[in-house]
KEGUVEX-188296 format. One record per residue (C-alpha): x, y, z. Coordinates in steps of 0.05 Angstrom, whole numbers, plus 32768, in hexadecimal, padded with zeros to 4 digits. Layout:
<sites>
XYZ...
</sites>
This chain:
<sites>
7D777A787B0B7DBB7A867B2D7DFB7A617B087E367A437B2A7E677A747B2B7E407AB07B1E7E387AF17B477DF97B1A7B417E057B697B367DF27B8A7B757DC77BCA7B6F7DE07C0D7B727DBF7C257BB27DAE7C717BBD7DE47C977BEA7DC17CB77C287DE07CF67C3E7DFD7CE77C867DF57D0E7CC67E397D257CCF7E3D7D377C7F7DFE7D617C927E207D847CCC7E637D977C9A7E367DB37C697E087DE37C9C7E557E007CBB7E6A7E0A7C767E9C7DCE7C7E7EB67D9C7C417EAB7D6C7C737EE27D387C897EE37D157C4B7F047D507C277F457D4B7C117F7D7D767C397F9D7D927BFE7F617DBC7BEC7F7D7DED7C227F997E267BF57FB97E457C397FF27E297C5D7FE07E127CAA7FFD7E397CD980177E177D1B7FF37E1E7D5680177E587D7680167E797D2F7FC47E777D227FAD7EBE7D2B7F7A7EC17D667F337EC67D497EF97ED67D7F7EC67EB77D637E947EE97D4A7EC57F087D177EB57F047CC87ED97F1D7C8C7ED27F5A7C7E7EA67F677C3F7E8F7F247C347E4B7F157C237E1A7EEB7C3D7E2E7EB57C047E767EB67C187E667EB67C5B7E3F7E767C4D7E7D7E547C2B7EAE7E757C5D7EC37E3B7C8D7EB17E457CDC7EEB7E487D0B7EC97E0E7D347ECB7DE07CF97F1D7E017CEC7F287DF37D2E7F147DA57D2E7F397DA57CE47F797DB67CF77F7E7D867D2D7F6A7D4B7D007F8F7D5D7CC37FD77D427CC7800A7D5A7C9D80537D477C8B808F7D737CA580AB7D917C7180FB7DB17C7A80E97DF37C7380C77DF07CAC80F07DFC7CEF80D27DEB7D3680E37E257D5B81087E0E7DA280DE7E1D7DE1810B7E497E1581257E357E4D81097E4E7E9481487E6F7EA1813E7E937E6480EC7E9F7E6881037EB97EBA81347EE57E9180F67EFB7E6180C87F097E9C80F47F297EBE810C7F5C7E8680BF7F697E7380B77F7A7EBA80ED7FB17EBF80DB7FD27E7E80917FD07E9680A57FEE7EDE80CF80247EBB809680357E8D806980367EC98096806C7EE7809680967EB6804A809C7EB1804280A77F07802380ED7EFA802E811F7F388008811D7F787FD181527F7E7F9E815A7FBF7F59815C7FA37F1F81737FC07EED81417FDF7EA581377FC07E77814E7FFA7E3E8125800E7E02812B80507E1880FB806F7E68811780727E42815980807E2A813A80BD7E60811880D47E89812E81087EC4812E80D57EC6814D809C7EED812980637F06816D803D7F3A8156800C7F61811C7FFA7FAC81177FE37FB280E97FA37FF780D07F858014808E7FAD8009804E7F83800680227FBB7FF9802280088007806580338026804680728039808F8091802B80D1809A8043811580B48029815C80B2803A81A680C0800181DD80B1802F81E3806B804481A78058803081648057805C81258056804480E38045806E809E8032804D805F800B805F80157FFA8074802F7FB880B9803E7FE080A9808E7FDD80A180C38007807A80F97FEB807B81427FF98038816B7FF5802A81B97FF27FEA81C480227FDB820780027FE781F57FB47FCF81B57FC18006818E7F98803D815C7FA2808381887FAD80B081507FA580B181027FA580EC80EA7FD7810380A77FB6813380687FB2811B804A7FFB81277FFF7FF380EC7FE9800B80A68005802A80A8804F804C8090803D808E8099807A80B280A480C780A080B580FC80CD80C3814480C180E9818280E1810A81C280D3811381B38087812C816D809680FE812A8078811080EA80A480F780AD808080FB80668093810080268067811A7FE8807E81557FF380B18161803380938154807F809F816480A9806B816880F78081815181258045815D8177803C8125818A8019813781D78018815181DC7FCB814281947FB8812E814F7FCB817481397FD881888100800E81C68119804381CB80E6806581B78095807581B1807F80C581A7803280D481838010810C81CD7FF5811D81E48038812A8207804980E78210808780CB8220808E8082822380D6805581F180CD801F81C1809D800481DF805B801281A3803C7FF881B1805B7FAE81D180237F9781957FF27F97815A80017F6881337FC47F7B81057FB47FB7812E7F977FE781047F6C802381477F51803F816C7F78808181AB7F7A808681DD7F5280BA81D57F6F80FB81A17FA580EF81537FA380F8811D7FB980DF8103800180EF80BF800C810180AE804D811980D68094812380CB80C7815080E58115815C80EE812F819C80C8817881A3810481A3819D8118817C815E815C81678178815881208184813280E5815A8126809A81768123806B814D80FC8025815B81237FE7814381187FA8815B810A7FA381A4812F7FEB81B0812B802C81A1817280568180817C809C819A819E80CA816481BC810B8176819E8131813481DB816B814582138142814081EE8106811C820880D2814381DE8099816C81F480AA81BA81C9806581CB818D803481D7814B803381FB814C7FE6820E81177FB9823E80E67FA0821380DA7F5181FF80BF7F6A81BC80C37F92817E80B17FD9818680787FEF815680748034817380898072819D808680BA81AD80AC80E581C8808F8121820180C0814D822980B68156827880B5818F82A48106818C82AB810981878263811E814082578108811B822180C680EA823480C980AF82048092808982078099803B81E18061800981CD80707FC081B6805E7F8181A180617F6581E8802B7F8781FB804A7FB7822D80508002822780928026824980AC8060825D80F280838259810F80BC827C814B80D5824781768112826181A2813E823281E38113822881CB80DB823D81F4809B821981ED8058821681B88020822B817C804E824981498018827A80FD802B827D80EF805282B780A3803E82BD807B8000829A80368012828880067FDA82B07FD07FBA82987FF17FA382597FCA7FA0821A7FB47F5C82057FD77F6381BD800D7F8D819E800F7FE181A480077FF981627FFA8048817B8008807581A77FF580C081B4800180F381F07FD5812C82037FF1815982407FEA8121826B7FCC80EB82567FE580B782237FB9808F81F67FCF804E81E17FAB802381AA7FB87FDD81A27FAE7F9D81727F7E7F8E81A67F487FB7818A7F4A7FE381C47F5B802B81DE7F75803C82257F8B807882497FBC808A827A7FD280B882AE802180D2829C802680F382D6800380B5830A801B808382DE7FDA805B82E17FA0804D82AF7F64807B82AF7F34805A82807F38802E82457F03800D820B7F137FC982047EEE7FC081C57EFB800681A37F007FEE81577EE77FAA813D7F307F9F81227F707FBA813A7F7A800481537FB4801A81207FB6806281287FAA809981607FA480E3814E7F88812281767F57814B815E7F75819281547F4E81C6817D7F16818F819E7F1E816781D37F1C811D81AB7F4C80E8819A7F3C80CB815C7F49808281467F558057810B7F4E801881057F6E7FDC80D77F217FD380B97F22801F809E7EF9803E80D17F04808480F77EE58088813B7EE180C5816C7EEE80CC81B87EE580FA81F17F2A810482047F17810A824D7EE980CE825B7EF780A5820C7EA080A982097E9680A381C07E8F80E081917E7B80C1814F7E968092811B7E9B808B80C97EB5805E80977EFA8090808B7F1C806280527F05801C80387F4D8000804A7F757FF780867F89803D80A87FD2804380BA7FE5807D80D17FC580C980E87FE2810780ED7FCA815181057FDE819B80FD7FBC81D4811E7F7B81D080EB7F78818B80CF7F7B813C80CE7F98810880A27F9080CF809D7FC5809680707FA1805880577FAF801D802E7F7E803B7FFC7FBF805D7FE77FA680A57FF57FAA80DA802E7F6580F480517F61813B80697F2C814580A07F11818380BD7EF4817880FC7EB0819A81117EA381BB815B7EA38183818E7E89819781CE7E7E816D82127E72812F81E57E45815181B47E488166816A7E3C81B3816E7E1D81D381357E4D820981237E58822380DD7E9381FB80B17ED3822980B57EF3823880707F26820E80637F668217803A7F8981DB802A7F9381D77FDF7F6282127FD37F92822E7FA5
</sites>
């Protein structure tokens, strides 16, 4: 019988052991219940905590320990519901400003580029792994020249030397008989996007600048030309270390050099003309003007009264022609324009006795007559992508082609019937270059190919033996 006023004792009911409680205890966790200042071990802030991955355990603890050790995944949920009061001897350490973190970046990057430089090893020409199919082939990949660290954009050769110049902002001068980098021509302020060579003298171009190297006793810079006409003894690009993308008021960018045979004159593409220097004196005596465009390209021929044949390809499509006598100054005016255009920019040009090739952004190849001044033939769709280099196949008749996809195609330079193709790099082909024996070919793959071409006769492959060849047998 209940009283007025009186409570009955309630019965002490049996705890049951909770799921969560359950899921602490199998991770080796107190569980949240636990008190905070158990922790024997200070917290460490967030950017503090060491970086665990995972899988890691103390070394030498047994499987018991191991038991009672705590998983990071139940640390990890800990520390972000455990809240704890700042204490003074504790300092939050002020974030940095962007200015300074820019200033950071910017530091680690210099120290990281100068490291870098010190570790470019030299530039050696290797011998290339042989395999059926570039047994086959109607070009034979012999060798290849390792050492730029980006993009070869240009390239140059003698039967001695080889000359080749990179995005890294270097030209680099190889040994064809050692097979090894000679020197490493240096300090261009941007890419080196054309290289020619001649009677110990390296012409490279960056920018609006050419810079004139002796390479007799060392690589040492003599003088700087711009595309403005400026002459200045030197390296006047020495005083900048960094890449510099900018031109300068009232010069333009220079896209292509060329030597006249006798080594006397260069021409210089910049903008929509092309600068005669007068290498002698080394002074500009004047510009080859009439095109609507930039000029991407040119070379130069000499006709039967010995004048200098320049022949000009551009953006707008049209190629010209220009008649230059010894002495001649000032503004030169084409004396023939090269009709049917191309339906896209010239990004090549070669001459053989004569007949020129031109190859274009329009995928294709044509061929004219120098002498008629008319075309003979021409592939429309030569290359799937654009035609970026010409080059003539020392001691066959072929032109050979590369193209922006990587590929190297072969023509009958008489009737441009097709000879043969092959995958020559797996990057964009810029530039090709012959001596009396070989090929190369520059790539964005950031190396040189050297190509020995087999017997090509009336269109066909011939089966003759593969001649020895020297370059970098030593």
């Amino acid at each position: 019988m209940k009283l007025c006023g009186e409570t009955k004792p309630k019965k002490a009911r049996r705890r049951t052991t909770t799921q969560m409680e359950l899921l602490y205890v199998q991770s080796g966790d107190p569980g949240p219940d636990a008190a905070s200042g158990d922790f024997s071990a200070p917290i460490l802030p967030i950017a503090e905590a060491p970086e665990s991955r995972g899988e890691e355990e103390p070394a030498g603890a047994t499987a018991r320990e191991k038991d009672l050790l705590p998983s990071p995944s139940g640390a990890s949920s800990k520390l972000g519901s455990i809240s704890r009061p700042n204490t003074g001897a504790e300092k939050r350490v002020p974030e940095p400003s962007p200015l300074t973190r820019r200033k950071m970046y910017e530091k680690a990057q210099l120290a990281a580029d100068k490291s870098k430089s010190k570790d470019v090893k030299q530039g050696v020409i290797n011998p290339f792994p042989s395999s059926k199919s570039n047994r086959i082939s109607p070009l034979q990949c012999v060798h290849v020249a390792e050492g730029h660290t980006k993009a070869v954009l240009c390239v140059d050769s003698t039967d001695d030397l080889l000359f080749t110049g990179s995005k890294d902002r270097t030209c680099k001068v190889w040994n064809l008989v050692t097979g090894q980098e000679i020197m490493s021509l240096g300090g261009h302020p941007n890419n080196v996007v054309s290289v020619k060579y001649c009677s110990s003298l390296v012409f490279t171009v960056s920018t609006s600048y050419i810079k004139v190297w002796d390479i007799r006793d060392s690589a040492k810079c003599i003088r700087t030309l711009t595309s403005s006409g400026q002459v200045t003894p030197g390296d006047a690009c020495a005083a900048s270390t960094n890449r510099t993308v900018t031109i300068p008021a009232g010069e333009n960018q220079i896209n292509q050099i060329a030597l006249n045979p006798t080594g006397t004159f260069l021409y210089a593409s910049a903008g929509n003309a092309v600068r005669m220097w007068d290498l002698k004196r080394f002074i500009s005596t004047g510009k080859l003007t009439g095109h609507v465009g930039p000029v991407m390209c040119l070379t130069v021929d000499q006709s039967g009264n010995g004048q200098d044949l320049i022949i000009t390809g551009s953006k707008d499509h049209y190629i010209k022609m220009f008649d230059v006598s010894e002495g001649a100054l000032g503004t030169v005016t084409p004396t023939f324009n090269f009709e049917p255009p191309h339906y896209d920019g010239i990004e090549s040009l070669v001459i053989q006795g004569d007949s020129l090739f031109s190859g274009s952004r329009d995928n294709g190849i044509k061929k004219w007559d120098l002498s008629r001044k008319e075309l003979l033939q021409q592939v429309p769709n030569a290359h799937r992508d654009w035609v970026c280099a010409l080059g003539l196949v020392p001691g066959n008749p072929a032109l050979l082609s590369g193209c922006r996809g990587g590929v190297l195609k072969l023509w009958h330079s008489d009737s441009l019937t097709p000879l043969g193709e092959l995958k020559g790099h797996e990057s964009p082909i810029n530039g090709i270059s012959t001596n009396s024996s070989h090929v190369f070919t520059a790539a964005d793959d950031r190396t040189v190919k050297i190509w020995r071409a087999r017997g090509m006769l009336d269109g066909q492959v011939a089966d003759t033996p593969d001649a020895t060849d020297d370059v970098g047998s030593n």
